[in-house]
TIBA-452608 format. One record per residue (C-alpha): x, y, z; chain. Coordinates in steps of 0.05 Angstrom, whole numbers. Layout:
% TIBA-452608
- east; north; up; chain
- X; Y; Z; A
...
END
This chain:
% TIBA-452608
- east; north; up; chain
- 0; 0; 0; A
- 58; 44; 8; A
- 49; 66; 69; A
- 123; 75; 117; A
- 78; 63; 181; A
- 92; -17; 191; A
- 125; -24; 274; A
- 122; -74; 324; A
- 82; -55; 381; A
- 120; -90; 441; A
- 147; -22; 471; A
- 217; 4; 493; A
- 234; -59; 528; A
- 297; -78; 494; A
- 346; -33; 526; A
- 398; -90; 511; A
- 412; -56; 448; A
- 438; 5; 466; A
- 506; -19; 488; A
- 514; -62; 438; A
- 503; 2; 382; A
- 550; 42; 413; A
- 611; -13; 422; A
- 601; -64; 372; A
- 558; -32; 321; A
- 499; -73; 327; A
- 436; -98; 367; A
- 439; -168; 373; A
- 448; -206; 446; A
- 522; -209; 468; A
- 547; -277; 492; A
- 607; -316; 526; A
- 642; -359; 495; A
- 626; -423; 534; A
- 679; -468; 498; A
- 738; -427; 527; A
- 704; -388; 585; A
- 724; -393; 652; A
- 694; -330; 684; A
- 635; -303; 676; A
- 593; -254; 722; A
- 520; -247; 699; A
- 469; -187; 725; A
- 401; -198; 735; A
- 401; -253; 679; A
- 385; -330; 692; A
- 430; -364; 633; A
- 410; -429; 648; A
- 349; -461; 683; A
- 301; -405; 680; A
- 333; -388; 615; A
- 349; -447; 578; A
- 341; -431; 505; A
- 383; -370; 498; A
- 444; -334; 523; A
- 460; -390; 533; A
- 423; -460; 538; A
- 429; -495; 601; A
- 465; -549; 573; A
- 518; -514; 552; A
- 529; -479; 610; A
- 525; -545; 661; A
- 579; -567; 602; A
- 620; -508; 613; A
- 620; -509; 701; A
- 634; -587; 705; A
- 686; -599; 646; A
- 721; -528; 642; A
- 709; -512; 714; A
- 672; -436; 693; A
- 671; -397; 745; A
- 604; -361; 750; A
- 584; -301; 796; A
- 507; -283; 793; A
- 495; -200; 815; A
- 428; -204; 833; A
- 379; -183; 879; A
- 353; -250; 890; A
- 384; -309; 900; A
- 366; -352; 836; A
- 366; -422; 821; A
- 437; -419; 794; A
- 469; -376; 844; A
- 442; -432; 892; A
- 469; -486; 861; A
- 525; -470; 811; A
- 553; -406; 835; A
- 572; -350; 881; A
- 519; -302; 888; A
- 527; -226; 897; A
- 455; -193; 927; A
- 457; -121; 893; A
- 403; -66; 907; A
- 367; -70; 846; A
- 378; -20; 799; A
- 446; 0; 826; A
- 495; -56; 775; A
- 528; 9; 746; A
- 558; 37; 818; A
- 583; -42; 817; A
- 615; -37; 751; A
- 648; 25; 759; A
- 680; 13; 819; A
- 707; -54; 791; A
- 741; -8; 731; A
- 754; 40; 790; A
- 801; -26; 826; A
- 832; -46; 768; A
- 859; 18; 744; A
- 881; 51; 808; A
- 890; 6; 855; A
- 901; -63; 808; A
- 935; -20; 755; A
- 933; -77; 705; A
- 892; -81; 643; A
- 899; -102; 567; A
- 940; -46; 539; A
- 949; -82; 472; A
- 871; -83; 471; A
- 853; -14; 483; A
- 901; 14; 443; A
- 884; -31; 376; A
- 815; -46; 388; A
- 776; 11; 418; A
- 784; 91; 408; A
- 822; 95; 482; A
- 879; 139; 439; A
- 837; 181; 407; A
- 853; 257; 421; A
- 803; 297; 451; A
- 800; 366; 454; A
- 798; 400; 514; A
- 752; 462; 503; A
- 690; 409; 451; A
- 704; 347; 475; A
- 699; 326; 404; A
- 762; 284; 367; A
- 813; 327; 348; A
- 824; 303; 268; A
- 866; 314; 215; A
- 849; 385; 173; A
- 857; 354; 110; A
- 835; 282; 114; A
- 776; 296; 178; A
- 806; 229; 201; A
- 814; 223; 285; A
- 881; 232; 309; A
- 928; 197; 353; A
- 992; 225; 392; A
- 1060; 181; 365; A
- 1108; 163; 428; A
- 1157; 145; 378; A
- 1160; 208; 338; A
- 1130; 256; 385; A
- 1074; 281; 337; A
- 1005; 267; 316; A
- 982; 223; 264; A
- 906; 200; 240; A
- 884; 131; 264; A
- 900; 91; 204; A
- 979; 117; 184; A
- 998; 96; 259; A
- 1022; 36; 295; A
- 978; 34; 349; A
- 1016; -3; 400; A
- 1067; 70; 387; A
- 1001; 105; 412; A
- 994; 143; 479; A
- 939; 127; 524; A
- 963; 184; 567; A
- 991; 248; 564; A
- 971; 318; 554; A
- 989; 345; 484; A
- 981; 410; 432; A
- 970; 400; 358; A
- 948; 448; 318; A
- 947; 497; 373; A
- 891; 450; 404; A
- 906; 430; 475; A
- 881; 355; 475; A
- 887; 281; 508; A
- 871; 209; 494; A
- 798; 196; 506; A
- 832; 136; 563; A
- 861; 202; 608; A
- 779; 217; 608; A
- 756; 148; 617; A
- 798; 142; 676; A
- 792; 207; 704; A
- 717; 202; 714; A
- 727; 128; 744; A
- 775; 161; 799; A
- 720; 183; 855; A
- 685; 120; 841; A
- 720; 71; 892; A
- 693; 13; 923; A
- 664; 49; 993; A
- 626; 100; 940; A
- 594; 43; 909; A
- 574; 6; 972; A
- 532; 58; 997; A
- 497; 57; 935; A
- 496; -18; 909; A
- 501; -48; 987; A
- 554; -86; 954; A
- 613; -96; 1007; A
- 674; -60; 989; A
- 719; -127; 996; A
- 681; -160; 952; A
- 678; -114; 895; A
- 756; -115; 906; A
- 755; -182; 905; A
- 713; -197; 847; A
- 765; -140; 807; A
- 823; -175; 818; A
- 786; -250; 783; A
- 767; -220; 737; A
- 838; -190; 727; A
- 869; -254; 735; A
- 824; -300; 692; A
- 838; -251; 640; A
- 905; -280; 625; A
- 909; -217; 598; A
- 969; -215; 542; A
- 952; -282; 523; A
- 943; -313; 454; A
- 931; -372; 417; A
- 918; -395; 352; A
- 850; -423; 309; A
- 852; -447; 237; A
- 926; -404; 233; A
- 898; -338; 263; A
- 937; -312; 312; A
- 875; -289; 365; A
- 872; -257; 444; A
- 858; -312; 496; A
- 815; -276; 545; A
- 756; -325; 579; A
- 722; -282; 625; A
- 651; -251; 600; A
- 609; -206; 623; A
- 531; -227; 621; A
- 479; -166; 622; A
- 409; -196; 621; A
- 343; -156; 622; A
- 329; -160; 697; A
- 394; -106; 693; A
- 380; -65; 640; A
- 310; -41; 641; A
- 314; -5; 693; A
- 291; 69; 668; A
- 361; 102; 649; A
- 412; 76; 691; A
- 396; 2; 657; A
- 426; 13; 597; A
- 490; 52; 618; A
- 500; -1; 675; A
- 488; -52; 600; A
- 545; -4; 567; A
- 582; 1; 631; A
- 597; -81; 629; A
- 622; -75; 548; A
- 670; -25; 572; A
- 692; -65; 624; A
- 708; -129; 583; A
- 741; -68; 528; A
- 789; -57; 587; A
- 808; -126; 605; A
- 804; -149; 527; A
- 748; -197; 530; A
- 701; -171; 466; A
- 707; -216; 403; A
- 761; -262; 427; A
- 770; -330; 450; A
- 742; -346; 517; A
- 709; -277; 526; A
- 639; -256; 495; A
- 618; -232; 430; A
- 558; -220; 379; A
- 507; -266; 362; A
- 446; -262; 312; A
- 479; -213; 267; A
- 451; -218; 198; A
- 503; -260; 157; A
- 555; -267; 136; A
- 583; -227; 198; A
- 632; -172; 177; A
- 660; -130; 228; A
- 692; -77; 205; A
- 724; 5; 214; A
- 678; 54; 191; A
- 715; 120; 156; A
- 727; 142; 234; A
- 765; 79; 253; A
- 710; 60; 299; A
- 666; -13; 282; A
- 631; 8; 229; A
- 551; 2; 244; A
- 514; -60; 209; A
- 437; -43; 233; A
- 387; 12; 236; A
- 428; 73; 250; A
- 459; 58; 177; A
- 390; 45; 155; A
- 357; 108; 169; A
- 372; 160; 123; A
- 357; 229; 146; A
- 287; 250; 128; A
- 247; 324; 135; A
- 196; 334; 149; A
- 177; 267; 175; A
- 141; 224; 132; A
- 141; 166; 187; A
- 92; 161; 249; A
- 159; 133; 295; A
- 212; 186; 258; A
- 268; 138; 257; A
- 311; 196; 233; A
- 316; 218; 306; A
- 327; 151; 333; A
- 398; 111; 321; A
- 361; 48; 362; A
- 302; 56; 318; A
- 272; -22; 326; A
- 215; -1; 384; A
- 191; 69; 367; A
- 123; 51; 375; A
- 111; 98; 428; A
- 143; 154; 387; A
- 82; 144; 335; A
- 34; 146; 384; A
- 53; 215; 410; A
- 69; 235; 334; A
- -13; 215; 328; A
- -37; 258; 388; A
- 2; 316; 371; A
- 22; 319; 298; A
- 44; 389; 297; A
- 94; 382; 353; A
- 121; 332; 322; A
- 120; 358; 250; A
- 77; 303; 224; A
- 36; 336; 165; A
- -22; 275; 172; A
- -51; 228; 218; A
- -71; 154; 196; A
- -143; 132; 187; A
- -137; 65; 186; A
- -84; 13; 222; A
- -91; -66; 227; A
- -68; -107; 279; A
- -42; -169; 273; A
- -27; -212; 327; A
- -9; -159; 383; A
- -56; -119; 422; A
- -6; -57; 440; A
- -55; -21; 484; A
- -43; -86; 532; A
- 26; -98; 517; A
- 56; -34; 536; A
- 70; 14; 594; A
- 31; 63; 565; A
- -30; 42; 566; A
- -70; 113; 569; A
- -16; 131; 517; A
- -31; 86; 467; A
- -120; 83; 482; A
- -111; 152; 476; A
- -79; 138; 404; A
- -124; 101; 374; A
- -185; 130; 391; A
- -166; 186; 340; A
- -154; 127; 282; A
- -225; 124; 248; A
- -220; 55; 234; A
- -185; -6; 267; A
- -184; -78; 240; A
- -149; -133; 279; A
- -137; -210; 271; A
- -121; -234; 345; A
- -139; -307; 378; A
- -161; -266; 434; A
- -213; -209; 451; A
- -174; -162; 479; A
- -174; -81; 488; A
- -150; -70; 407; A
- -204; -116; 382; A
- -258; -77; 426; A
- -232; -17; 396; A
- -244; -44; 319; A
END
């Protein structure tokens, strides 16, 4: 029919995504590597009785405790199945994961001070300069490409004309007349107030145990370690961090704590190795790949959304690089065209197999919604609020 209004109506629910856009350049669930593994610490996500089809399936994780010896520590509020049975279990106030996770980065960078250089420097935009006054890259006038600072020559050169094990992760520097530093000397500055005791009043997790739990993970790391598949020469790291949905949708703080856990495994080189976790259910064949900035170039919707004015779409992707439950978006666009530049509203919708006034948090939101759309058809097994509506 033409129309661009075609959206699932389940809601904002899958915060999951968020981290995963902004490290690894797409949505899909991350998870360990259960082969290799040997440490894994998993918030508010049951990965194997209560969970035992995905992320992953409980017989690979029994597999992975009794013939590799995987270490697993549940952060949790309650005391689940596994935590009982196949693990240590850390109670958490719920809500509060992030406060954990930065005080773990907080241990092992100023108090641990280990933590894969190789990988930061090669595999993440840790050396990026930054400049002081925008807070943006500081890049090359000619080329626009991100810079880096050389140790070796003493001067600046754009991501790709550098070896980056030559590149400073610290350091304060001037090029161009710009007074800048590697985006690390930021990282780590903001992790410097958040210690252990800061994070206990907040998370109730004991200081001595977040200290504790820093220096495993530091350990299991092997960090510096390699070994070799099908003659690739690949990082051995087989810890994993597992983020599951009782963690990250909590309102805000859900996803960062989500994001929080990717930078974590970034600093102790555990992303898309062996042992440590990486994507799944990315469309094949799986490419990852620098974009023109260096950084992994982005595979789903915030490629796919080309920039569009005035809106022609009820959800307004444009706006939106996580554009796969905008839903919500279209029913405010609906209710208030005008403030959202919308130069129509729909007169008729079908739904099919969903019943979003039901399904969502928004209930008044979405009622509200559809009362405006003239005419409704549905084709549901069950009689619910959109069917009454029809």
């Amino acid at each position: 029919l033409g129309t661009p209004n075609h959206f699932h109506t389940y809601g904002a629910a899958c915060a999951l995504h968020y981290g995963m856009n902004y490290t690894q350049g797409a949505i899909p669930e991350i998870v360990a590597d259960m082969d290799n593994c040997k440490y894994i610490m998993s918030f508010g996500n049951s990965i194997a009785a209560n969970k035992g089809v995905a992320s992953p399936g409980s017989e690979e994780t029994l597999d992975a405790i009794e013939k590799n010896g995987t270490r697993v520590v549940y952060v949790d509020p309650r005391c689940s199945f596994e935590a009982a049975k196949s693990g240590e279990w850390v109670p958490i106030k719920p809500g509060t994961d992030l406060s954990f996770l930065m005080a773990i980065m907080h241990t092992i960078l100023y108090e641990i001070d280990k933590f894969d250089v190789w990988f930061m420097k090669n595999r993440t935009n840790a050396p990026y300069l930054v400049n002081d006054e925008t807070g943006y890259f500081v890049c090359d006038p000619e080329s626009n490409k991100p810079l880096m600072w050389d140790e070796e020559v003493g001067e600046a050169k754009a991501f790709d004309e550098i070896d980056s094990d030559k590149a400073a992760l610290e350091g304060r520097f001037t090029v161009n007349g710009i007074a800048c530093q590697p985006a690390f000397v930021l990282f780590k500055e903001n992790l410097k107030e958040k210690t252990p005791e800061w994070a206990e009043e907040i998370s109730t997790v004991p200081a001595e145990t977040t200290r504790r739990i820093a220096a495993e993970l530091v350990e299991y790391a092997h960090i510096g370690h390699w070994t070799e598949i099908d003659g690739f020469r690949i990082p051995y790291t087989p810890i994993a961090i597992q983020y599951g949905r009782g963690a990250y949708n909590h309102t805000v703080i859900g996803p960062m704590g989500d994001l929080a856990g990717k930078v974590l495994q970034m600093l102790l080189g555990a992303l898309e190795v062996v042992g440590g976790a990486g994507t799944n259910q990315m469309p094949n064949p799986i490419h990852l790949k620098p974009g023109p900035d260096g950084v992994i170039q982005r595979k789903i919707e915030a490629a796919q959304n080309p920039w569009v004015w005035p809106p022609d779409c009820l959800e307004q992707p444009s706006f939106y690089p996580v554009s796969h439950t905008l839903s919500h978006i279209g029913m405010k666009t609906i209710l208030e065209p005008e403030k959202y530049h919308m130069e129509y509203t729909p007169e008729v919708m079908m739904a099919v197999g969903t019943d979003p006034i039901q399904s969502n948090c928004s209930t008044d939101l979405w009622a509200k919604a559809l009362l405006k759309i003239p005419f409704i058809a549905t084709i549901n097994v069950t009689f619910g609020p959109i069917t009454m509506l029809s």
